[in-house]
N, C-alpha and C positions, 0 to 999 in steps of 0.2 A: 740594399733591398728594403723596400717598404710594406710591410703588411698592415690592412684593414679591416678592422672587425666592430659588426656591428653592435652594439652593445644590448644585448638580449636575454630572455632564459639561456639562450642554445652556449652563448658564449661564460655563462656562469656555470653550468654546466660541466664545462670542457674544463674550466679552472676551478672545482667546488670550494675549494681554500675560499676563494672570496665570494660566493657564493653564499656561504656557513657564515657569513662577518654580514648579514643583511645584505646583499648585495651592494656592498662598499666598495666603489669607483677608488679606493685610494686600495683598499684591497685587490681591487683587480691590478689596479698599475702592479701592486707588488709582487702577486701571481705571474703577471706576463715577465717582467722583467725577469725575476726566476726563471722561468723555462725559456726564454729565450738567449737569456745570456749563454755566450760560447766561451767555457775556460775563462780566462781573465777580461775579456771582451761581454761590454754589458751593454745593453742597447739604449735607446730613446726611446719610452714612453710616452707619448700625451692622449690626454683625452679633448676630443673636438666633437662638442656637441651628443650624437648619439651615437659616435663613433671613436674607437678609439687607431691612433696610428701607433704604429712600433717601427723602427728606421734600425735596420742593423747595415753598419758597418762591413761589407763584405771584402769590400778591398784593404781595410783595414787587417781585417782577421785573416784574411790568405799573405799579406805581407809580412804580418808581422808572425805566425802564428810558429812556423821553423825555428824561428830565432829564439822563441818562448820556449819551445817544447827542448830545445840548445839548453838554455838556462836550467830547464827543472832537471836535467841528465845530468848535467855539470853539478849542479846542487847535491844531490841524491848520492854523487858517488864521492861528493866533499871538496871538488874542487871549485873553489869558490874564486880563484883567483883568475879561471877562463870566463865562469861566468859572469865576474861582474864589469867586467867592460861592454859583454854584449847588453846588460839589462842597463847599462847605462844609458845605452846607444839608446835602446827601447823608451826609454824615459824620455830621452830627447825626441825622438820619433813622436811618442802618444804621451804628454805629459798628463793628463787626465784618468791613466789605468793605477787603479790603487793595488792590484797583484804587482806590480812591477814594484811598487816604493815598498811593499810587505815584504816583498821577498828581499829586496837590497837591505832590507833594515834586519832583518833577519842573517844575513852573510854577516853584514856590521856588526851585529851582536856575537858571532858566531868568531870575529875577530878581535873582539873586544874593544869595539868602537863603540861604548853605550850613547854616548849624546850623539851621534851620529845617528845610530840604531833610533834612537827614539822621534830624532826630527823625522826620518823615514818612515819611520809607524805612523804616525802623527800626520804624516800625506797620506797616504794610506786611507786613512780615514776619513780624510779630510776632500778626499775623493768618491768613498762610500764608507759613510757611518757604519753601516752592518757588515762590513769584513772581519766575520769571527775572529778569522787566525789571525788578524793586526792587533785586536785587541786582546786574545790569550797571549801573541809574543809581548805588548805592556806589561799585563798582569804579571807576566813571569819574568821580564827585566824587572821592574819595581819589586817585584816579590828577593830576588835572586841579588841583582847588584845592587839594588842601594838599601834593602830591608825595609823599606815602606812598605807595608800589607796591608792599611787601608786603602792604598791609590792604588794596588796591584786588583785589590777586591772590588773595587768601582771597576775595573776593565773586566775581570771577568763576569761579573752580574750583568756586564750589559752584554757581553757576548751573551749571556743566559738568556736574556731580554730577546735577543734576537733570533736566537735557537735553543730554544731550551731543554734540546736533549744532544747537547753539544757533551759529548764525555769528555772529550782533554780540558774546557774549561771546568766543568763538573768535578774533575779527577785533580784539579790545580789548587779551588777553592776547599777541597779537603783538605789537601797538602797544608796547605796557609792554614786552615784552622787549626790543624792539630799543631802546626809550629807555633800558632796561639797559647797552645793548651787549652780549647775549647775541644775536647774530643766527642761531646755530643751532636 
């Protein structure tokens, strides 16, 4: 599916977020992609000229979207070992979904594969910089297995960075200071 809009008051408007930023075309991108992303499926944004396109994936997200919502049931009830052959599949499927390497890196952790865990975060990211929950689950491996709290701190300020009324990052970066002894 391709949607087209023309880039105007009406369209700044509809998205005020970028709107409030001077009407910032790299604001806007960031606006649309937000509301248009479906669950772990994020679309294509460009801007062309006085218009912008957004291209979402429909057959992608009806294909694969069963087999996702498999993984987070499976997750959720702790069995991790149905789901990660499906989210593997999913990765070979759509190598480019950073939910898919999050959550795998997240089982790894959860099985105490941390270099595993962390190459997977690290796709994750590496697929979309601003996946809070890839960079709270760093924070909290470096924090947790290997006691680096400065490298745990760079992931969650930049989750901050990204959302900054993110509370489990918020609620992590307390954790770590008071295991500082900075209690202010």
């Amino acid at each position: 599916m391709i949607i087209i809009h023309k880039i105007n008051d009406l369209l700044f408007s509809l998205f005020p977020k970028a709107g409030e930023q001077g009407k910032n075309t790299e604001a806007l991108k960031e606006a649309l992609m937000g509301f248009y992303t479906f669950g772990p499926f994020r679309p294509k944004v460009e801007i062309e000229g006085e218009f912008v396109k957004i291209e979402i994936d429909t057959s992608t997200i009806s294909s694969q979207k069963a087999e996702f919502d498999a993984v987070v049931k499976h997750c959720e009830r702790g069995n991790f070992r149905q789901a990660k052959p499906i989210l593997e599949a999913l990765i070979k499927k759509n190598p480019t979904n950073s939910e898919y390497y999050r959550i795998l890196g997240q089982i790894l952790s959860e099985e105490g594969n941390i270099d595993a865990a962390v190459n997977n975060l690290h796709n994750a990211l590496r697929w979309n910089s601003k996946n809070t929950h890839a960079l709270t689950m760093l924070g909290n491996i470096f924090a947790r297995n290997m006691n680096d709290i400065p490298t745990a701190m760079t992931y969650f300020e930049q989750a901050l960075s990204v959302k900054p009324d993110d509370h489990i990052a918020i609620n992590n970066i307390g954790a770590n200071l008071m295991q500082l002894g900075r209690m202010k």
